[in-house]
N, C-alpha and C positions, 0 to 999 in steps of 0.2 A: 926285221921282225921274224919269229921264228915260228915256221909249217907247223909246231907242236898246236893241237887242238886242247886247250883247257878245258876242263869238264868241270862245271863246279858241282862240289858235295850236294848231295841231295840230304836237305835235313827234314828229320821226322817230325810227323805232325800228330799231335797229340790232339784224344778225343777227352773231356771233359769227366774229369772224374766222380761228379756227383749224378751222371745220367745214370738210368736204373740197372743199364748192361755194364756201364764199368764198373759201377762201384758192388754191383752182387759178383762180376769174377771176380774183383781183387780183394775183398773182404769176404766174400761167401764161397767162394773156393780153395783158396789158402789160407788154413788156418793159422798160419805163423804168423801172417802179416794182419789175420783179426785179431789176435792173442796180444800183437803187440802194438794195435790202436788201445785196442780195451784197458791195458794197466797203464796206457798213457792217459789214458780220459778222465777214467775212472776213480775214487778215493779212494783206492783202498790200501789197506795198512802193507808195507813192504813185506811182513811175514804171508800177507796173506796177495799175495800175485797170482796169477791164472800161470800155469807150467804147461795145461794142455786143452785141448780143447774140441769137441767133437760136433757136429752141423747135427742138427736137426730140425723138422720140419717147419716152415715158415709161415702154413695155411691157421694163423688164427685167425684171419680174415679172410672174407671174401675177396676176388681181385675185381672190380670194378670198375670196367674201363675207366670212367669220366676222371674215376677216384684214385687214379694209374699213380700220382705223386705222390702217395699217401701209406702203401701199403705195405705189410713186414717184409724188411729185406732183407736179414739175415738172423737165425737164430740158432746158439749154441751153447754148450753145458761144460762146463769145467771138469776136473776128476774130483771136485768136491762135492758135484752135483748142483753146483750154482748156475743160473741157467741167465742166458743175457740175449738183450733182445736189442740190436740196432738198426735203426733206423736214417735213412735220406730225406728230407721235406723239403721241395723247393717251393714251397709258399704257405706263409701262414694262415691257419684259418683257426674260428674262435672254438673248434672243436676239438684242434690236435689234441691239447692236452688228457679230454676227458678219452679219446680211443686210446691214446699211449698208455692211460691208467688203466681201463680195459685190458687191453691187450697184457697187460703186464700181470695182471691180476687173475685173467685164464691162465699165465703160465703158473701162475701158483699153484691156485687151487687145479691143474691138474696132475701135479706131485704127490695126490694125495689118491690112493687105490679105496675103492669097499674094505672098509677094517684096519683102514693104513694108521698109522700112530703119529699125528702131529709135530714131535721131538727131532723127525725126520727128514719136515719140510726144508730145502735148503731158501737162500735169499733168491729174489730175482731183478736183475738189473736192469732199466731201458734207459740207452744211449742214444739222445736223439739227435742228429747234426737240423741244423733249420737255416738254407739259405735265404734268409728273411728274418728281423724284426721286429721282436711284439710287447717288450720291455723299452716302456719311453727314457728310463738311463741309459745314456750314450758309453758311458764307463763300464757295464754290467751284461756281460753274455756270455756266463757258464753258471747255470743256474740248478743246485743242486735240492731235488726237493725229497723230503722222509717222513714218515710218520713218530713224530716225536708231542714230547709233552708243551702243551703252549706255556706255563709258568715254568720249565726248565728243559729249551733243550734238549740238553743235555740226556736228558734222558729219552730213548726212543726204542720204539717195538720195530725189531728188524726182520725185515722179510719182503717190502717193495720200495725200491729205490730209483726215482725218474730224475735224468739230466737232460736237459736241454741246451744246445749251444748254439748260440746268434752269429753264424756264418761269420755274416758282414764286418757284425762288431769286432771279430779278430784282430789283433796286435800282438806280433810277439812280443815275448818276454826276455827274448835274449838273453835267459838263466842257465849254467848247465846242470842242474836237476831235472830242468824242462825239456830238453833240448829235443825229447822225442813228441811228446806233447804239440811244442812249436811247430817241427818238420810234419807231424801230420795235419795239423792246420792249414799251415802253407800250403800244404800237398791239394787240400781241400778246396783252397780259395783262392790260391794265386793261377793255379792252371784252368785255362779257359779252353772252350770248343773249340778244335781245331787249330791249336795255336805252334810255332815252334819252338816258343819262349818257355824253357823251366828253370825255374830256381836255381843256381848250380849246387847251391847247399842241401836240395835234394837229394842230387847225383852223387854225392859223396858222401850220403852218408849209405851203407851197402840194403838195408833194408826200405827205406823209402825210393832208391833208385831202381831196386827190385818194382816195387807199385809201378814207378812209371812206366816202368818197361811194357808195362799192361795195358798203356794207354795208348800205346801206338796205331795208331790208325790202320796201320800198313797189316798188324797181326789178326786185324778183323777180318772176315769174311763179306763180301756182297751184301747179304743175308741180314748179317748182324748188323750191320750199319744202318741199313733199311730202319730195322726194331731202333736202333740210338737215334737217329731220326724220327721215327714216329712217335717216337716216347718225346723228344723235345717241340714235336707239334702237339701234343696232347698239354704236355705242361703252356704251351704260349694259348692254345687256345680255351684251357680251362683260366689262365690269370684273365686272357681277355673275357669274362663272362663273369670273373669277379670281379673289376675294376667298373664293367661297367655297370654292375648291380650296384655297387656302394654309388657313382655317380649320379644313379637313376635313384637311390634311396634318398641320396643330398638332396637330389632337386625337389621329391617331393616333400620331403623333410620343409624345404624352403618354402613350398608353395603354400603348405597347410600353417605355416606360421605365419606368414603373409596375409592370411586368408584370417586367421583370427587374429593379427594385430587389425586390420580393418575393421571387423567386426566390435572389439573391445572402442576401438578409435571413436566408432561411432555411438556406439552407448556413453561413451563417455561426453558427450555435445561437439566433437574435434568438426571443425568446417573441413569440406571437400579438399580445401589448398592446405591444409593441416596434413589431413590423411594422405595427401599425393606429397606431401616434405618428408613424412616419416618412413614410407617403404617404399617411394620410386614408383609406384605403379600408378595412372592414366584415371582419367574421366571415367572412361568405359570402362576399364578395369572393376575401378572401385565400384564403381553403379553396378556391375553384373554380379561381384560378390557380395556385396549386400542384398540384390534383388533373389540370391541363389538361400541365402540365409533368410530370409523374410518367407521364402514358399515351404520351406524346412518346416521353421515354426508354426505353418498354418497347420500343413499338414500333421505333427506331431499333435496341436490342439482337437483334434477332429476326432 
């Protein structure tokens, strides 16, 4: 056996590309690598691609802790003066859509100066990634919405443009039109917290292996890790406070139907053993909800 000491490679371990520190360096600090998410996401016509691209400032909203998943993460203006707005959501809520509209809609109307001439205005785009689900088609998660005419179309007044894309739903396409398209998807969904495992079809292609280089764990500070951790407590402890509001709204949801199938049960003549076949609920039960409905009614007649 041979004295030589083997060392095995120490492989890098990559931090999560949709937490709110990675994905604002790699897309909010290097404009080459948002420039070329953006004409991959985006429809827009091959004459008309983004060549350049300049940051500016990201406060159309407040930052609010609780509200940490939700808030603009990167925004920037082409040399056409088209202005784009992207965005990370790691959890749906029934309100994304109307702040993205907002949001998209301050960036407009503030292109517009005391005296300024409308002819002017350029379009503004919001690119939303959504590590979440809110479109019950399983087949359907790039969802492009405009202001256009409802009997055609075809025809539509340009100037706000919201895309929405369902994380999860991703599957590539395996086309080579796409292929950038694809690699930033992937890039999005297949790399998880702290993992060693990347795509190798990342690594070879030179601009997406550029992003990952970003994610290395090892390139962070103390400091920064701290902040990508407390952002992924923020996000676990705000889902747990939604999950259990919708549990607690089911339940009461269930109980107040309970409560007037009983109700209805017994106006209708249903015997005791009726009403305990139809909703599972008890002797006691049933007698305290009708006695609770019975003092209702006095009271309201008085």
């Amino acid at each position: 056996m041979s004295g030589e000491t083997k060392h095995k490679e120490i492989m890098p371990h990559y931090l999560d590309p949709k937490n709110d520190l990675t994905f604002k360096r790699i897309f909010g600090e290097h404009e080459h690598l948002c420039m070329s998410l953006l004409n991959s996401m985006l429809p827009l016509e091959k004459d008309r691609q983004i060549v350049s691209l300049k940051y500016q400032s990201n406060e159309l909203v407040p930052e609010i802790p609780v509200l940490k998943d939700s808030i603009v993460d990167v925004c920037c203006t082409d040399c056409l003066g088209r202005q784009f707005i992207v965005e990370m959501q790691i959890q749906w809520t029934s309100s994304f859509k109307s702040r993205v509209l907002l949001n998209a809609s301050k960036a407009y109307v503030r292109q517009l100066d005391a005296g300024g001439d409308y002819r002017f205005i350029q379009p503004v785009y919001a690119l939303n990634f959504v590590n979440d689900t809110f479109d019950p088609d399983p087949s359907v998660y790039y969802h492009d919405y405009k202001v256009v005419n409802i009997e055609n179309v075809e025809k539509q007044i340009e100037g706000l443009e919201l895309i929405f894309i369902e994380l999860p739903k991703f599957r590539p396409t395996n086309r080579a039109e796409k292929k950038l398209y694809d690699l930033w998807l992937t890039f999005l969904t297949r790399i998880k917290g702290d993992t060693e495992q990347v795509p190798p079809e990342l690594l070879q292609e030179k601009i997406t292996g550029e992003a990952v280089k970003y994610l290395e764990r090892n390139s962070y500070t103390k400091a920064e890790l701290n902040t990508y951790d407390k952002y992924l407590d923020i996000i676990l402890t705000t889902r747990t406070y939604y999950v259990d509001a919708l549990a607690e709204g089911e339940k009461k949801g269930r109980a107040e139907s309970l409560t007037e199938t009983v109700i209805n049960s017994a106006r209708l003549g249903l015997t005791e053993e009726q009403i305990q076949a139809i909703t599972g609920l008890n002797r006691e039960q049933i007698a305290g909800i009708l006695a609770s409905s019975a003092a209702t009614n006095n009271n309201n007649t008085k």
